[in-house]
C-alpha positions as CSV (number, residue, x, y, z in Angstrom):
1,X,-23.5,86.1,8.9
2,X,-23.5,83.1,11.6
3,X,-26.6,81.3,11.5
4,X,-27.4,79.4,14.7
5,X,-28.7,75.4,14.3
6,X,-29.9,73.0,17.3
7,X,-27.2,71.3,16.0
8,X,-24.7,74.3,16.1
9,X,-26.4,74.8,20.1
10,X,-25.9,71.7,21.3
11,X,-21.9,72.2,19.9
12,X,-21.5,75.6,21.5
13,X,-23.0,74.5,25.3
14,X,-21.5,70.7,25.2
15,X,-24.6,69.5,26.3
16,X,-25.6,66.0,25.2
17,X,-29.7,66.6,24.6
18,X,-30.6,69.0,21.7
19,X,-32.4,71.6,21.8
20,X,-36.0,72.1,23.8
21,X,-38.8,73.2,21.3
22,X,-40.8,75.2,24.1
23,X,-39.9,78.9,21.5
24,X,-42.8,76.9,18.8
25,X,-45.0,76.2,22.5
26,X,-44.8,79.7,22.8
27,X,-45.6,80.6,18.9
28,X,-48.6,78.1,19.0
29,X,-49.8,80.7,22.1
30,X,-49.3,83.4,20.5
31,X,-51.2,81.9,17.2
32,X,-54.3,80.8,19.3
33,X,-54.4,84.5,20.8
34,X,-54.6,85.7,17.3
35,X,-57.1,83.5,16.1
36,X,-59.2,84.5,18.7
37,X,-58.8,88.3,18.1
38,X,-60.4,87.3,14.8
39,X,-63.0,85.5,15.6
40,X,-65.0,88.3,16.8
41,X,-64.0,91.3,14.5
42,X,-64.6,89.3,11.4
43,X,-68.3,88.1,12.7
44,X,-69.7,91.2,13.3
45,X,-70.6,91.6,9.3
46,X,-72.5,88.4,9.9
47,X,-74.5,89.5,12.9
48,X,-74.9,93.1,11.3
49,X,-78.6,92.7,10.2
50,X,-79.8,91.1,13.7
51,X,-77.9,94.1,15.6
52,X,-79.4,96.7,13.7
53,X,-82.4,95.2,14.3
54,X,-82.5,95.0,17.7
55,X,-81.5,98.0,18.6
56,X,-83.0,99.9,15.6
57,X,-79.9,101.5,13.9
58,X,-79.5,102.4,10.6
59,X,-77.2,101.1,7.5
60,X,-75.1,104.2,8.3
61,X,-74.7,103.9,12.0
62,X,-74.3,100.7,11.6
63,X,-71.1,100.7,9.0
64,X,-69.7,103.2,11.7
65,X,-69.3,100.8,13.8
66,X,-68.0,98.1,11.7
67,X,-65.4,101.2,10.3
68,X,-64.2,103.4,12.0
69,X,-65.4,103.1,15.3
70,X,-63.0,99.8,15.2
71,X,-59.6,100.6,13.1
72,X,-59.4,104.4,14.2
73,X,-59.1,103.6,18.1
74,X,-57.2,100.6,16.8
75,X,-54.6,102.5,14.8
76,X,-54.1,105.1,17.2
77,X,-53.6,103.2,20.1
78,X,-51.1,101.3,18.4
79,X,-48.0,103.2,19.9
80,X,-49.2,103.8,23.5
81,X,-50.1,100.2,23.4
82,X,-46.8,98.5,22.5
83,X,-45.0,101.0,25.0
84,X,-47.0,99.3,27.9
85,X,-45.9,95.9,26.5
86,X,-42.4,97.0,26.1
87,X,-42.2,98.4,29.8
88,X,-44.2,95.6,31.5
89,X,-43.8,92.6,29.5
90,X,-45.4,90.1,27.4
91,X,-46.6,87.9,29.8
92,X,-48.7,90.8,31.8
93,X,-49.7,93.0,29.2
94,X,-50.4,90.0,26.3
95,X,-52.6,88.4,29.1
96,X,-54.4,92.1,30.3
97,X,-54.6,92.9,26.3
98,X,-56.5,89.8,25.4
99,X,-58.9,89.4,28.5
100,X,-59.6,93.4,28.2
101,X,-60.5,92.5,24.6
102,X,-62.7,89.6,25.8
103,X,-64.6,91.9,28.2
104,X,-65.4,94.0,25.6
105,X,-66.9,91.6,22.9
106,X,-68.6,90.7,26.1
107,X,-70.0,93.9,27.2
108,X,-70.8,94.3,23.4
109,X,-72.9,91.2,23.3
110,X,-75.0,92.6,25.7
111,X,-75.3,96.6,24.4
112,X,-78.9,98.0,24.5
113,X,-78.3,101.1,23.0
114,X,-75.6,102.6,20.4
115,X,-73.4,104.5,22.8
116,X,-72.4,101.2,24.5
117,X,-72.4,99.5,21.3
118,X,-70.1,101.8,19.9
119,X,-67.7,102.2,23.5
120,X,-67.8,98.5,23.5
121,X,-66.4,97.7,20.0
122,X,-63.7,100.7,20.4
123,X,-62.3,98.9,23.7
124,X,-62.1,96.2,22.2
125,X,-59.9,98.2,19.0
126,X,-57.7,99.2,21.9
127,X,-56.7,95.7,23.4
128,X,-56.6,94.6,20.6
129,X,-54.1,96.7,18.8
130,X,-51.7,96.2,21.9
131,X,-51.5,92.4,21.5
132,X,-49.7,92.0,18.4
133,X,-46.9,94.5,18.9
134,X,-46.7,92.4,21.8
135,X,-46.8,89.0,20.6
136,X,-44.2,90.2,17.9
137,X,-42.0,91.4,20.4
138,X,-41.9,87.9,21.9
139,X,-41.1,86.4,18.9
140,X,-37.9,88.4,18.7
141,X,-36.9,87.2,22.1
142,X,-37.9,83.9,21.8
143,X,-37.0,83.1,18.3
144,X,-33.3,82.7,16.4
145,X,-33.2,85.0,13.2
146,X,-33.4,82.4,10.8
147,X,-37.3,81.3,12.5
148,X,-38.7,84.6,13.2
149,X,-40.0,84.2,9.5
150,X,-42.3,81.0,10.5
151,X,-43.2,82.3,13.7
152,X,-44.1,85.6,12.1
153,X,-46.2,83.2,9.4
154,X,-48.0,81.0,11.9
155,X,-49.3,84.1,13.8
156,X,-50.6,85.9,10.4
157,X,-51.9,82.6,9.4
158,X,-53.5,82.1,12.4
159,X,-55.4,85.6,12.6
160,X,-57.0,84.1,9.0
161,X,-58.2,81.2,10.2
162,X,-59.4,82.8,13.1
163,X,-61.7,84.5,10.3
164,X,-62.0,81.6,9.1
165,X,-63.6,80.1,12.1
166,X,-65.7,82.7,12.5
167,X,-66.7,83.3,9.8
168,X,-68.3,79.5,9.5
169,X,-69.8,79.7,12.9
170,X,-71.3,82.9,12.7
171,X,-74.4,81.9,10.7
172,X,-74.8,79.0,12.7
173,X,-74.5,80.2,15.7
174,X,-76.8,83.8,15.4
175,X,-79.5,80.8,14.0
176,X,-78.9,79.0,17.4
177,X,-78.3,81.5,20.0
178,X,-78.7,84.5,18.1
179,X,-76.5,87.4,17.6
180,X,-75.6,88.2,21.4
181,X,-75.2,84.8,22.5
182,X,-72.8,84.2,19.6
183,X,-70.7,87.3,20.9
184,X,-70.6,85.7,24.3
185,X,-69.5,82.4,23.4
186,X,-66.7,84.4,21.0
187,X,-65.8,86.2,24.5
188,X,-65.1,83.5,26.3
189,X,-61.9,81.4,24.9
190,X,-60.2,84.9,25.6
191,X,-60.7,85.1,29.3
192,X,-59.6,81.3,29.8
193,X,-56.6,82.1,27.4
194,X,-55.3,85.0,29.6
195,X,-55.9,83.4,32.3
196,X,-53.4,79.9,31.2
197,X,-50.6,82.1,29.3
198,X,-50.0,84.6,32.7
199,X,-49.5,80.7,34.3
200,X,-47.2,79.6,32.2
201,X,-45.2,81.9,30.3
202,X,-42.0,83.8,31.1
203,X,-40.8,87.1,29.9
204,X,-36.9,85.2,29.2
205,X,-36.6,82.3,27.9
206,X,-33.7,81.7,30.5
207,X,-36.6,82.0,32.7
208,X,-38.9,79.0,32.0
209,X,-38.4,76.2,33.6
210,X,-39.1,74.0,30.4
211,X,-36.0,75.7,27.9
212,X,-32.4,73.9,28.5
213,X,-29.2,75.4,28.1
214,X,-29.0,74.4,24.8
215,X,-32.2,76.3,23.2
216,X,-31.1,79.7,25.1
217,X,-28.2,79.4,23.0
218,X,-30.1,78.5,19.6
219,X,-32.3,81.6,20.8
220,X,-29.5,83.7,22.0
221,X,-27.4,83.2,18.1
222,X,-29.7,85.7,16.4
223,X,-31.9,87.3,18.8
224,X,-31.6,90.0,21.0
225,X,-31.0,90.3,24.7
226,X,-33.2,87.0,26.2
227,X,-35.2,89.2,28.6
228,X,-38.8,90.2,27.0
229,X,-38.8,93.2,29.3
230,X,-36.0,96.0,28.9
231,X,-35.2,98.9,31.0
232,X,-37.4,102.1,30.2
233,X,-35.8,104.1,27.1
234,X,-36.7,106.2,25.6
235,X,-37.9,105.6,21.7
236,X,-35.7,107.4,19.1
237,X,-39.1,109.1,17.3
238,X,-36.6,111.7,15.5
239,X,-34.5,109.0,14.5
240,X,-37.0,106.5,13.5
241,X,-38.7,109.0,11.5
242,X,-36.4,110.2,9.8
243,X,-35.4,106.9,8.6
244,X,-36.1,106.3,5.1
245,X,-36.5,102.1,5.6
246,X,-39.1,103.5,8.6
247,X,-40.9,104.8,5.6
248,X,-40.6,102.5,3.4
249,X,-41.6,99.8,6.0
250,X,-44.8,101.7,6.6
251,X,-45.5,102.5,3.0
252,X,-45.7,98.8,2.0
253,X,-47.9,97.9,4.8
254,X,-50.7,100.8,4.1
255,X,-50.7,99.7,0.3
256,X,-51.1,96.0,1.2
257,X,-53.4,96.3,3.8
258,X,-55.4,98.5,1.6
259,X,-55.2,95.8,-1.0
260,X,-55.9,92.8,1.3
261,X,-59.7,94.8,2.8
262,X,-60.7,94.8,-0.7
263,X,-62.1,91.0,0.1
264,X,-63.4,91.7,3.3
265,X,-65.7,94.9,2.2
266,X,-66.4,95.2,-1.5
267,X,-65.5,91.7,-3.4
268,X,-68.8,90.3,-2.5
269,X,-70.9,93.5,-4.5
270,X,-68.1,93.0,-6.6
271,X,-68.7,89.4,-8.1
272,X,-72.5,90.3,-7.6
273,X,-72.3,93.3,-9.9
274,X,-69.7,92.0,-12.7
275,X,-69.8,88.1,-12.4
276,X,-73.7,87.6,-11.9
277,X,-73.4,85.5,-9.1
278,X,-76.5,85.8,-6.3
279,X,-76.1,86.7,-2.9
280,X,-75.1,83.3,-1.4
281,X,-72.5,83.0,-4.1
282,X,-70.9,85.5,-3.9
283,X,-70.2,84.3,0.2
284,X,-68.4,81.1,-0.9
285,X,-66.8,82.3,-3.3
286,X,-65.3,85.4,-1.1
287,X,-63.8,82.9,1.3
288,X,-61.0,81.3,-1.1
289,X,-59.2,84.4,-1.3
290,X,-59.3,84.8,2.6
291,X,-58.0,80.8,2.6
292,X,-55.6,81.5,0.1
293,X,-54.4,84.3,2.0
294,X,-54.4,82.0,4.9
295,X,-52.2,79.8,3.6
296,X,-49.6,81.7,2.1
297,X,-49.4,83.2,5.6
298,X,-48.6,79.3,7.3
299,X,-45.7,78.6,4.4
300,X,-44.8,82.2,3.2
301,X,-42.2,82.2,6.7
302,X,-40.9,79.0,6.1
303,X,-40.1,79.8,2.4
304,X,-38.2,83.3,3.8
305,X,-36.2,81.5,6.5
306,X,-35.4,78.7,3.6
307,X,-34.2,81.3,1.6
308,X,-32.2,83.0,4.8
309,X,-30.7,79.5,5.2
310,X,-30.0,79.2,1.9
311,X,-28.3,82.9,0.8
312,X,-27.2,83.9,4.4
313,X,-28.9,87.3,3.2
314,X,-32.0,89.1,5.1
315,X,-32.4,91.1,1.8
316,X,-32.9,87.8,-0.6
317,X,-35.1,86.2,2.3
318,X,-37.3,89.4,2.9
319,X,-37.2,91.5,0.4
320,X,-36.5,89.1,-2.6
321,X,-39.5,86.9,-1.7
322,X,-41.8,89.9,-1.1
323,X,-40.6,92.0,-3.9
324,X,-41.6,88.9,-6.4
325,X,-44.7,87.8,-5.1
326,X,-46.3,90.7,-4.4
327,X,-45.1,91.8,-8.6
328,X,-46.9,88.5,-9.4
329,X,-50.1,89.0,-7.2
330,X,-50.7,92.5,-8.8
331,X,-50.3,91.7,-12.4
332,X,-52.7,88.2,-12.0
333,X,-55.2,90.1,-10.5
334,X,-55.0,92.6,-13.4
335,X,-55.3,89.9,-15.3
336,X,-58.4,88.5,-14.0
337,X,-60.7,90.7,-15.3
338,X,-60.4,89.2,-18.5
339,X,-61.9,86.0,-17.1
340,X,-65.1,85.7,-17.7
341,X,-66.0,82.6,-15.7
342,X,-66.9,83.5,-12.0
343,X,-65.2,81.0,-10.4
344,X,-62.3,80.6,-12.6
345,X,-62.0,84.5,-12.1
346,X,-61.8,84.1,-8.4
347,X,-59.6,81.1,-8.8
348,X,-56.9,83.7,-10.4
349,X,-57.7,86.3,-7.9
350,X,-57.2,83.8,-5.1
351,X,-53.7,82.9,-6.6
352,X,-52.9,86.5,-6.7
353,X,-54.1,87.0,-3.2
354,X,-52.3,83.6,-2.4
355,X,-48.8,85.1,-3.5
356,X,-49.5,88.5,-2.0
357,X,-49.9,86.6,1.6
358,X,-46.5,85.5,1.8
359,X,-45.1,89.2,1.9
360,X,-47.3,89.6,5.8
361,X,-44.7,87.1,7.0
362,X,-41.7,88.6,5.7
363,X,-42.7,92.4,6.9
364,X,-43.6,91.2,10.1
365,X,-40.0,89.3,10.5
366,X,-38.6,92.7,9.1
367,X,-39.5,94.7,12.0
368,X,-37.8,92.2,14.0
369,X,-34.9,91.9,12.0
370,X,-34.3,95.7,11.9
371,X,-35.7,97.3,15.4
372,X,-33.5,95.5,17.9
373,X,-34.6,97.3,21.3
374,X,-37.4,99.0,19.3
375,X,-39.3,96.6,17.8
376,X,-42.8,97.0,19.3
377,X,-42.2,100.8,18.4
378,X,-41.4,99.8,14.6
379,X,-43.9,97.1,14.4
380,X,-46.4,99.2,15.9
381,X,-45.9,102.2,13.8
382,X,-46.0,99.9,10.9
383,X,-49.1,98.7,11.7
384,X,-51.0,101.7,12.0
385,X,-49.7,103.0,8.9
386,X,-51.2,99.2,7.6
387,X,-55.3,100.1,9.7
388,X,-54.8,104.1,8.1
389,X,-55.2,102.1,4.6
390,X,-57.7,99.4,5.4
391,X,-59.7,101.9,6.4
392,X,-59.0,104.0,3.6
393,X,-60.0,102.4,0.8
394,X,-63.4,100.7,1.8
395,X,-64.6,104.6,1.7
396,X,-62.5,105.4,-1.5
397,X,-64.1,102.6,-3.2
398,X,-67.4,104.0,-3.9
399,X,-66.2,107.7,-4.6
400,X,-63.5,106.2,-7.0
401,X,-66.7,104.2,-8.8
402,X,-68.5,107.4,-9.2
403,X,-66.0,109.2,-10.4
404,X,-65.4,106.8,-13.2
405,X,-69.0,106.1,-14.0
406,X,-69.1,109.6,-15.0
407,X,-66.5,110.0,-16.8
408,X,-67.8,106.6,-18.9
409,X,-70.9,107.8,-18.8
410,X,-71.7,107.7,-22.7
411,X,-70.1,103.7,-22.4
412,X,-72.9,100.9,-22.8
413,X,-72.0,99.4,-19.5
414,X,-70.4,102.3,-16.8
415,X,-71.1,99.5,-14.1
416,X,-68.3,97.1,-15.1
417,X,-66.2,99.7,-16.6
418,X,-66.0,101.1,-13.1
419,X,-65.4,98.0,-11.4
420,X,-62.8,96.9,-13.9
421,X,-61.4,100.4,-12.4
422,X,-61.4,98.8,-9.5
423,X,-60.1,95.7,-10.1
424,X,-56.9,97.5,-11.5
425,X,-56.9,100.1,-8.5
426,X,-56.1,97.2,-6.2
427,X,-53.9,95.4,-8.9
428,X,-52.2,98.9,-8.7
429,X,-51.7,98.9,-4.3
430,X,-49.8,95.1,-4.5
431,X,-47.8,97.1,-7.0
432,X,-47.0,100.0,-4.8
433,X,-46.2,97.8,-2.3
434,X,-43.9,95.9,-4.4
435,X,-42.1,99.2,-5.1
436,X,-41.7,99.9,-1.7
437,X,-39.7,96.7,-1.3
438,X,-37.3,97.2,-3.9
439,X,-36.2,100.5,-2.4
440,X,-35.4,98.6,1.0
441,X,-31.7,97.9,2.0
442,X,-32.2,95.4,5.2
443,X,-29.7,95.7,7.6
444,X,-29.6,94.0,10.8
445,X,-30.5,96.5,13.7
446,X,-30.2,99.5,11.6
447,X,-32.9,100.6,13.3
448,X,-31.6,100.3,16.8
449,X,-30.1,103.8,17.0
């Protein structure tokens, strides 16, 4: 396989300057639109107990919002969505996307009943899930194959600390301004972010009046056609169904992101229930798996294009590296339930979830490196499959418990016996996913049919 260098670019046009850098300009907006996608949907556990409040909803209401009234609109919309992208562009539909997702944290921040509460945070599902099929699609016209890896990891990266953020503001700023002003100043980097990437990007990178000659070839050596926006097709649905590496694709993500919203919903009870930890805690000590996670998201693309770089093989960069860290993070996090120190428990289970975050990179590269015209139709396929879990297992989590506390009902402690049930129930969905990735055979294209 040739592998295209700025050195190898500068060779091929017989131009003197290297390569421009504007594709990484481009990846840095893309990372900043998914940072700010997360600052809002990660806050609203925060500001949960000051919304119910004010507008007198109850713990059940209240999680149907937070669940489903988010990720079902979200999953579902995920197809339409990248369709619109495909046909019109990036540089429309990213910027319509993310201010139609600001408007609605907006009009959420000002909801006086649950009706709009609930229409408010489903809009803002919907704009949401169009912008990353969207923003991966750029990167596969803006990046060579052997970066799409590190772009890939920068924007997952970025949607974590985009949690991150918000998650350390919320308390802050609900003290401050309280729970609707915090929502409004969440809005508002979208709007003015929308508003500069219409400006200044370009569909092509041929287009843009910063990229020389010598970075459309760099771009052109492993990516497809330059132009973001392709003539209307129509998507192969038969074919890409009936694919079995469609499958598998979309298997691995609903296992891992069923594995990954373990942290977000239940860890907390979790550590509060088996590790005696109070309330606040438990808070801290949740955020160094979503950090770890983080992290492993900023290298885990640079480690699968180093390997690409290395090996000349997709399989060894993609699937080797998310085949073996996704075997380690299940059988570490097996492992820590025999820790008995709370934080050197979570230590373990942040090393587990640090290993498991440098497969997102390498699935999100994959659906570049094997959709060719259709990657916001595999990406965006993928990722529904990926919501479908995460929202699936916060509800199986409590069934599962009762199901097991019964059954351990004559045991001295039922409690931990059915969170250690847990623990190795999400052990047991890294290890699916790792399955899923040894049955892959990565081939270039092979889903451009």
């Amino acid at each position: 396989m040739s592998i295209a260098t700025p050195e190898t670019a500068v060779l091929h046009t017989g131009v003197d300057a290297p390569a421009t850098r504007v594709r990484w300009i481009v990846a840095v907006w893309l990372a900043m639109a998914a940072a700010i996608a997360y600052l809002s949907r990660t806050s609203i556990g925060a500001a949960q107990d000051g919304i119910r409040s004010s507008l007198s909803l109850t713990e059940a209401q209240m999680g149907f919002v937070m669940g489903p009234a988010f990720f079902w609109p979200y999953a579902l919309t995920q197809i339409p969505t990248a369709w619109l992208g495909q046909r019109f562009g990036s540089r429309l539909m990213l910027s319509l996307f993310t201010a139609g997702s600001s408007l609605a944290v907006l009009v959420f921040s000002g909801a006086a009943s649950l009706p709009m509460l609930l229409l408010a945070w489903m809009a803002m599902g919907i704009g949401q899930a169009g912008m990353f099929p969207c923003a991966t699609q750029t990167i596969a016209h803006w990046h060579p194959l052997t970066e799409r890896g590190r772009a890939s990891g920068l924007l997952g990266g970025s949607m974590q600390a985009g949690s991150v953020i918000g998650l350390t503001l919320a308390g802050f700023l609900i003290g401050l301004v309280g729970w609707r002003g915090m929502f409004l100043l969440f809005a508002l980097p979208g709007f003015v972010w929308a508003i500069g990437f219409a400006r200044w990007f370009r569909n092509s990178p041929r287009e843009h009046p910063w990229v020389n000659a010598a970075e459309c070839t760099l771009i052109a050596g492993g990516a497809p056609p330059a132009a973001d926006r392709v003539p209307a097709h129509v998507t192969p649905w038969s074919s890409l169904l009936g694919s079995p590496t469609m499958w598998l694709i979309c298997t691995q993500q609903f296992f891992r992101a069923g594995g990954q919203v373990f942290f977000a919903t239940w860890f907390p009870k979790y550590l509060q229930e088996t590790r005696g930890v109070t309330l606040q805690q438990s808070a801290w000590l949740t955020a160094l798996p979503v950090v770890s996670f983080m992290l492993a998201a900023f290298v885990g693309g640079g480690l699968s294009d180093f390997v690409l770089l290395r090996t000349g093989s997709l399989n060894a960069a993609r699937k080797g590296v998310a085949t073996v860290t996704l075997l380690a993070c299940a059988g570490i996090i097996g492992a820590a339930w025999f820790v008995e120190h709370p934080l050197a428990a979570v230590s373990l289970i942040s090393l587990g979830i640090f290993l498991a975050g440098f497969s997102g990179p390498c699935s999100y590269a994959l659906t570049i490196d094997v959709g060719g015209r259709h990657v916001p139709a595999v990406f965006s396929t993928m990722n529904m499959f990926g919501n479908f879990g995460a929202g699936l297992m916060p509800w199986l989590v409590p069934h599962f418990r009762a199901t097991v506390e019964r059954l351990a009902s004559g045991s001295a402690d039922a409690v931990h016996t059915s969170w250690a049930a847990i623990l190795l129930l999400f052990a047991a969905t890294y290890l699916a996913a790792a399955f899923c990735w040894v049955w892959l055979r990565i081939e270039p294209n092979s889903l451009d049919k």
